[in-house]
Steps between C-alpha positions, in 0.01 A plus 500: 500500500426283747675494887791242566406326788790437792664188522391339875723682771613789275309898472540726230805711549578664153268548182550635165397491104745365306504794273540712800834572686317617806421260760236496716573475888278266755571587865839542640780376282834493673690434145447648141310300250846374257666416842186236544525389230842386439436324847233353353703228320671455780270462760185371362386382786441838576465716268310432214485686137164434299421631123183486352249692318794768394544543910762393663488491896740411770342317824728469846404230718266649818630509832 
């Protein structure tokens, strides 16, 4: 399985397999993964939701 590379401006925030239910946790994270992303549609800009390679991973835009 091979990594999923940010989008420009964004860092890893969440990871996870999707056969898992557990989510992996990069730095500080103010909200919970499911808050992101249902934000995520909203805000794309940023936050951003990626699948690929049975991982799915949810970027926030750096500061």
């Amino acid at each position: 399985m091979s990594a999923i590379k940010p989008p420009h401006g964004f860092r890893l925030a969440y990871a996870r397999d999707l056969k898992s239910s557990e989510w992996a946790k990069f730095g500080t994270q103010a909200r919970a993964p499911e808050f992101l992303k249902q934000c995520a549609y909203a805000d794309p800009n940023n936050i951003r939701v990626i699948e690929r390679d049975g991982r799915e991973c949810i970027f926030v835009r750096a500061k």
